[in-house]
C-alpha positions as CSV (number, residue, x, y, z in Angstrom):
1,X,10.7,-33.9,-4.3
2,X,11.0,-30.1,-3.3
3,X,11.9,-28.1,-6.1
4,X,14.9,-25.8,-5.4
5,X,13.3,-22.8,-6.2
6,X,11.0,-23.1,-3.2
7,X,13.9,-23.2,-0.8
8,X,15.1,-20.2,-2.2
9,X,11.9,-18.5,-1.6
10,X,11.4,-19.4,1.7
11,X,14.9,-18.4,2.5
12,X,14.5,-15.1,0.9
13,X,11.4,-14.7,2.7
14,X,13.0,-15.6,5.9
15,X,15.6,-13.1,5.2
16,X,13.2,-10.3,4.7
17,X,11.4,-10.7,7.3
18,X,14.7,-11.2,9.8
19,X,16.4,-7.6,7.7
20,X,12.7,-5.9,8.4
21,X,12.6,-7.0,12.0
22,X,16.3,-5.9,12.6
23,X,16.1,-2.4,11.0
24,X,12.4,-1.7,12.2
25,X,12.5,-2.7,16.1
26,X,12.9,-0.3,18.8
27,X,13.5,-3.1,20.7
28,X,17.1,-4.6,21.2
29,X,15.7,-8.1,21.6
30,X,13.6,-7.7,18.6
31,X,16.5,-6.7,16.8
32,X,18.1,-9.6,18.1
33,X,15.5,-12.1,16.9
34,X,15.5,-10.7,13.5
35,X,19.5,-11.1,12.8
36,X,18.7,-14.9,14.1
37,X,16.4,-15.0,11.2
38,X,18.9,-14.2,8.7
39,X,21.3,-16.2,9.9
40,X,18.6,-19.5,9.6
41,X,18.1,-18.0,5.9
42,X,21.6,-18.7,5.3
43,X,21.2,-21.8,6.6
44,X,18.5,-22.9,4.8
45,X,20.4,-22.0,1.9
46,X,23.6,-23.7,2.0
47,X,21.7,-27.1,3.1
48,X,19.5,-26.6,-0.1
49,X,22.5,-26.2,-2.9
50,X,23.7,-28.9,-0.9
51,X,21.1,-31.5,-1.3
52,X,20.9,-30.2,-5.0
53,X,25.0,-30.1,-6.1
54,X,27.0,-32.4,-4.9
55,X,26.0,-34.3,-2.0
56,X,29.2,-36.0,-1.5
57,X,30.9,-32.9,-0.3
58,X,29.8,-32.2,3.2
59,X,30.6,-28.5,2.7
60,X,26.8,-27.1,2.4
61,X,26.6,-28.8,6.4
62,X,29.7,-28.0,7.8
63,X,28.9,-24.1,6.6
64,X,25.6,-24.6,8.4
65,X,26.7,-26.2,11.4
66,X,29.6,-23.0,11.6
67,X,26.6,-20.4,11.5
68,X,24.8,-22.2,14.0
69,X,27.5,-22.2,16.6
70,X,27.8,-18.5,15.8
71,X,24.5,-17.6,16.3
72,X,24.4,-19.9,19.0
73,X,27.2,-17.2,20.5
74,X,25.8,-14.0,18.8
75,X,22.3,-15.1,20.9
76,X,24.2,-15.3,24.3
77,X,26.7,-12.6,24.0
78,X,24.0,-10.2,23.0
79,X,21.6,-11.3,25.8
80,X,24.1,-10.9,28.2
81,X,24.7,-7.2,26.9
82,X,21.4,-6.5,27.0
83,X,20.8,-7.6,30.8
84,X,23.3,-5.4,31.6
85,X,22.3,-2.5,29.4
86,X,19.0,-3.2,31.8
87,X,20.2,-3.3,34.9
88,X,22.1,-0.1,34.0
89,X,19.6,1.8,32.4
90,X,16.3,0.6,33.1
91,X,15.0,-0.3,29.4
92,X,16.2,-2.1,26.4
93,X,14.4,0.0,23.9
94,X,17.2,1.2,21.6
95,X,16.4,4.8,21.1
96,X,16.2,5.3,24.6
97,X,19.5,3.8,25.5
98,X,22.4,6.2,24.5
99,X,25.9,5.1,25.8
100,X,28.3,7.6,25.2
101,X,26.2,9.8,27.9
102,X,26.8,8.8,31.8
């Protein structure tokens, strides 16, 4: 059996790696990818204390199925920005892309 110890590294490693991919893209997909990966962190977190409290409560997988389903939505509402930040201005690189200018 897994220790719980190595879930929690691996999530925190997941998490790490997601939080440097968010804040060090230039990229808006990048940045995109690199939120997912925090959110499967959290994941993997509430399934482990889960399988390790109580495993009568089915709270650890309804909290994981919840963040799924929003990053499930996060994914496609921000892909769907991103098209049309695109189509409007050319690139999806995020320094480039200013907003607030016409």
């Amino acid at each position: 059996m897994v220790p719980l110890s190595w879930y929690l590294m691996l999530s925190a490693a997941l998490f790490a790696i997601g939080l440097f991919g968010a804040l060090a893209r230039r990229n808006a997909v990048g940045v995109l990818i690199g939120i997912g990966f925090m959110l499967n962190a959290a994941n993997i977190n509430f399934i482990a204390f889960w399988r390790y409290g109580n495993p009568l409560l089915m709270t650890g997988q309804i909290f994981a199925i919840f963040v799924i389903t929003v990053a499930a939505a996060e994914a496609a509402v921000g892909l769907a920005l991103f098209i049309a930040i695109y189509r409007l201005r050319g690139t999806v690189n995020l320094e480039e892309v200013d907003l607030l200018q016409g």
